[in-house]
N, C-alpha and C positions, 0 to 999 in steps of 0.2 A: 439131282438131289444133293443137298447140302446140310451139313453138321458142323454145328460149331458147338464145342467147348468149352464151357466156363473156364476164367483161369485158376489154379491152384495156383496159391502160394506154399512156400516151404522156405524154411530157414539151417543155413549149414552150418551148423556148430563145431568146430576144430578149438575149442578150446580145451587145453588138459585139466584132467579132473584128478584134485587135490583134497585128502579129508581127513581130518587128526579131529581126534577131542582128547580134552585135560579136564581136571576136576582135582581139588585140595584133600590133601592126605585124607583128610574122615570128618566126621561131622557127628553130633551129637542130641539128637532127636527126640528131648526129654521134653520139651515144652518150658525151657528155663528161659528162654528168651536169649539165649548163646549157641550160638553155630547150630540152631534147629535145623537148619536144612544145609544140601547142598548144592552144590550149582556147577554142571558139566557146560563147558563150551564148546561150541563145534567151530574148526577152521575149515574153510571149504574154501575153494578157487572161485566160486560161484554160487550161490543163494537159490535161484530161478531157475526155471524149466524142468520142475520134477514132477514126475508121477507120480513117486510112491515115497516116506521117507518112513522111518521106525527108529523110535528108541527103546532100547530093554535095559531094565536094570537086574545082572544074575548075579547069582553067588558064587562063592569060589567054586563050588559043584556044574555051572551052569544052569542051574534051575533060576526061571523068570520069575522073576516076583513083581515087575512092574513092566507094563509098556504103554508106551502111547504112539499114535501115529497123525501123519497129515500127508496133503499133494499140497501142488504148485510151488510154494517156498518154503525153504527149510530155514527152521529157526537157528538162531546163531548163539542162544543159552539153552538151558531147561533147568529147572528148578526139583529137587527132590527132597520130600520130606518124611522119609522113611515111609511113607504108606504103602500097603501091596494091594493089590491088585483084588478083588471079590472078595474084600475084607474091611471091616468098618476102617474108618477114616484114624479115628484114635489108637487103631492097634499100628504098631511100626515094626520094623525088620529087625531081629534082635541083634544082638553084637556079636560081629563077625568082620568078614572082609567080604566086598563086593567091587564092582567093574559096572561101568555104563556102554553097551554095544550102539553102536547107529550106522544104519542100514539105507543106504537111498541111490533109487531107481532115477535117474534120469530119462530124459522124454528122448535123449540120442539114443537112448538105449545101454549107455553105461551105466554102471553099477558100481556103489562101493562103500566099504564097512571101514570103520574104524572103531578102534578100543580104547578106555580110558585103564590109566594103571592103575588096581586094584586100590581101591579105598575102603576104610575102617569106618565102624559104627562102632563106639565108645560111650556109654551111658554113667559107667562105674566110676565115682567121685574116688581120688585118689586116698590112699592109707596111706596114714602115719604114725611113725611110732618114735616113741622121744623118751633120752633119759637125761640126766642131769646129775652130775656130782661135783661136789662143792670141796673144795680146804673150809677149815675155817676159817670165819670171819673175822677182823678186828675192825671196831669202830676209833676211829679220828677224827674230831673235831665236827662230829657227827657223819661223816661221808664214807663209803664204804671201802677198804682196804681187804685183798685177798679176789682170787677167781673161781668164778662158776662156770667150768667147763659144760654145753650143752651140745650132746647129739641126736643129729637129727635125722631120722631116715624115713623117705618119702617112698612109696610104692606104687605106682601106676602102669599100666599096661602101654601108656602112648606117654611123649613129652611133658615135662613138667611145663608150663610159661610162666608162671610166678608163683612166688610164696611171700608168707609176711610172719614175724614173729614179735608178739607181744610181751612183755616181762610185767606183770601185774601186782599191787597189792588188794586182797581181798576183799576188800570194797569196790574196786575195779577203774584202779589209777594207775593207768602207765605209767613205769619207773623207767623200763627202756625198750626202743624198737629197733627190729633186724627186718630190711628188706632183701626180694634177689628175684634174680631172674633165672627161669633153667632150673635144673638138679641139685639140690642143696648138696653141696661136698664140703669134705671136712667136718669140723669143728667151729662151735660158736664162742667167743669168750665173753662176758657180763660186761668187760670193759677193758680197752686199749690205750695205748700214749695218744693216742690223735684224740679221741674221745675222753670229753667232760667230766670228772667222775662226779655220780649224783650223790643228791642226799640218800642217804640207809633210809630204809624204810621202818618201819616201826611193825614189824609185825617179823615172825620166826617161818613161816611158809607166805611163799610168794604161787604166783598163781602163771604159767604160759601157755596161751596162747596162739596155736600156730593154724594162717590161711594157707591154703594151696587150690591152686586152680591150673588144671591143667590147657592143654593147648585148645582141645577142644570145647572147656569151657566148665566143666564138671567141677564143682567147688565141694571142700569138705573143708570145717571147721575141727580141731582137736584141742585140749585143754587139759595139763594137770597142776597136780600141786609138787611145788618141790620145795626142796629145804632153802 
């Protein structure tokens, strides 16, 4: 009597398993069309041969607010947009700080997690607040002599990435503009030796206008009148 055996195949896998993810300081989830989402990468030594993989996204407390999962190949992004998990699609994860985990079972039988460092959810368009004090004025030859000192303090909970500052007359004609990048420091002066001096404007209140947009994207417009 005789028995024969199909053959098995099998594959030996000795390759080391390697797995990091990153993902940018925060993101900003308001539907302005700026840093709405964000995007965790995964490094892995190898893609293929998985049984099980898992992404969670928790909060500083560890509570799950989002997961998704897949086999065979693990994706090398994933995309998040504030949405949680058995909750409409339009509600998002409020502002806080959170981490992305990812979890994957290999078919050898290893296992391995890795963490993203903790990133921010920032919706809150940054505060400003601005003063202005003037010498008086003398006019020359119609152009303006004397300086308007202007301060300016920017408040945000994350990075500034830019500001703009406009100097107006009340019809809304730029006389002069301040740009920058980062955290306004210092003091602004009306005008410098390198810089043009303009004509005076014809009106006793001028009108500034200041942009700030911070890193994540969140813009607020501020405006007063000053002497």
């Amino acid at each position: 009597n005789r028995v024969e055996l199909e053959e098995i195949g099998f594959t030996v896998d000795t390759r080391p398993v390697r797995l990091s993810a990153t993902a940018a300081e925060g993101f900003s989830p308001n539907n302005d069309g700026k840093n709405d989402t964000l995007t965790v990468e995964v490094q892995a030594s190898f893609y293929d041969t998985v049984d099980e993989w898992k992404l969670s996204f928790v909060d500083g407390f560890g509570k799950v607010l989002r997961e998704v999962e897949g086999t065979e190949t693990l994706p090398a992004a994933f995309t998040w947009d504030g949405a949680m998990q058995f909750t409409d699609a339009e509600i998002k994860a409020s502002e806080g700080l959170y981490r992305a985990v990812v979890d994957v079972s290999y078919r050898k039988g290893t296992t391995a997690t890795a963490r993203t460092e903790f990133f921010f959810i920032d919706v809150t368009p940054p505060a400003v607040n601005l003063k202005a004090t003037a010498d008086p004025f003398a006019q020359a030859n119609g152009n303006i002599e004397g300086d308007i000192y202007i301060t300016l303090q920017i408040d945000d909970a994350h990075e500034v990435a830019d500001w703009s500052m406009d100097i107006l007359t009340a019809d809304d004609q730029i006389v002069r503009s301040f740009t920058g990048t980062g955290d306004f420091q210092d003091q602004t002066v009306w005008k410098d030796d390198r810089q043009e001096v303009r004509t005076s404007p014809s009106t006793e209140l001028m009108v500034v206008r200041v942009d700030v947009v911070d890193e994540v994207g969140n813009f607020t417009t501020f405006e007063e009148r000053v002497p």
